[in-house]
N, C-alpha and C positions, 0 to 999 in steps of 0.2 A: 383226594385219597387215591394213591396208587392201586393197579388189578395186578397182582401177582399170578403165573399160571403155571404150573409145574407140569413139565413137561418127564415121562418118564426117558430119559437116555444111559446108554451106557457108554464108556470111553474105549475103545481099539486102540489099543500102541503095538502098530505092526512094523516087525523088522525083516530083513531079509537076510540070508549068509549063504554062502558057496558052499558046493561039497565037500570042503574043507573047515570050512566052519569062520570063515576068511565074512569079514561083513562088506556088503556091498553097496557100501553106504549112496552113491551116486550113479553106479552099475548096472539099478534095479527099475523098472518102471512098477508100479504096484496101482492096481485098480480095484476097487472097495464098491460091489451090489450090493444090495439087502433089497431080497424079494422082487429083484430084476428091473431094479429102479437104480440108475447111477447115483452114487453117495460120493467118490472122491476118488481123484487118479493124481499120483505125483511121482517124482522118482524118488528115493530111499525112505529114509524112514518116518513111517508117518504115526499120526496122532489122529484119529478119526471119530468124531462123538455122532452118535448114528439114536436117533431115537425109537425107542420103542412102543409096540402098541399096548394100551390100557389091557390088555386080556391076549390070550394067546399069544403065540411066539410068530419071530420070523428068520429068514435065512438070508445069512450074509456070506459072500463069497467073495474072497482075497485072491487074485491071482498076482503071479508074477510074473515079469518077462524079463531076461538080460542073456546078452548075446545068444538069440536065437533059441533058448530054453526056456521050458513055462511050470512050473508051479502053483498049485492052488490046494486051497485049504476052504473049507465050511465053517460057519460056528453057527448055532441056532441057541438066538439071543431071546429070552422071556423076560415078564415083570422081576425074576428076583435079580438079574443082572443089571437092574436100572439103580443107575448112579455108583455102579462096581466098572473098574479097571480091568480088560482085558487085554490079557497078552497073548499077542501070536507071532512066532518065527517061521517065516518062508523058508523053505532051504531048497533052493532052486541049484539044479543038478550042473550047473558048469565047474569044472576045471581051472585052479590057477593059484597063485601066490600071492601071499599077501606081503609088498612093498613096503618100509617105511619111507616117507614122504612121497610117496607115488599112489599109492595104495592098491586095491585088487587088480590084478595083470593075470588076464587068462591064458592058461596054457601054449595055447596056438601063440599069440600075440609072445609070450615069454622066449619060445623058442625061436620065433625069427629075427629076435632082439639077440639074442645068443649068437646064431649066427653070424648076422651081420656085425657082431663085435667080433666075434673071431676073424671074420675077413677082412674088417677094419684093421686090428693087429700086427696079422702077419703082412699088408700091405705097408704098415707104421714100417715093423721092422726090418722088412724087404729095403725101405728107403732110407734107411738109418745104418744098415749096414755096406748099403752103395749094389753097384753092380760087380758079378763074379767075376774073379779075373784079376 
């Protein structure tokens, strides 16, 4: 006969987005404590089940990192959250657009792509129209 053991947990679905609300799905490193004990580090968006203790609560801290900005967030998890779904959005303060089929391109990164399509161009069309004269 099987020992079943019930374990109280509850579930993290954390995401992250830019300043813009731009999600940063592969952009993000995101690292998941509860009470200063490592529970999960990935990049984008994670799914984290974190258990809880039989009586009194604990403190879980979410941060996040992408390009050189940090974000963090608290939640303090008790028994009535065990076996509940939580959700938490990072919104980690970088800069930038969101690409389709590229996807999040930070500012910096966006505009030196601008340039150097500009000066790709006019060098196009410098050659295409020959030398002056």
């Amino acid at each position: 006969m099987p020992i079943y053991v019930n374990i109280p947990a509850a579930e993290l679905i954390i995401t992250s987005l830019s300043a813009s609300g731009a999600p940063l799905t592969t952009q993000a490193l995101i690292n998941v404590t509860c009470d200063n004990h490592f529970v999960d580090s990935d990049v984008g968006p994670q799914v984290v089940v974190v258990p809880i203790p039989s009586s009194g609560s604990m403190m879980c801290n979410i941060t996040g990192y992408s390009y050189g900005k940090v974000a963090w967030e608290g939640v303090i998890l008790t028994t009535e959250e065990s076996g509940q779904v939580v959700p938490i959005t990072l919104t980690i303060l970088v800069s930038g657009y969101y690409m389709p089929s590229v996807g999040f391109v930070p500012i910096n990164t966006y505009i030196l792509l601008t340039i150097e399509y500009s000066n790709w161009r006019r060098r196009r069309l410098a050659g295409l129209l020959g030398p002056p004269g």
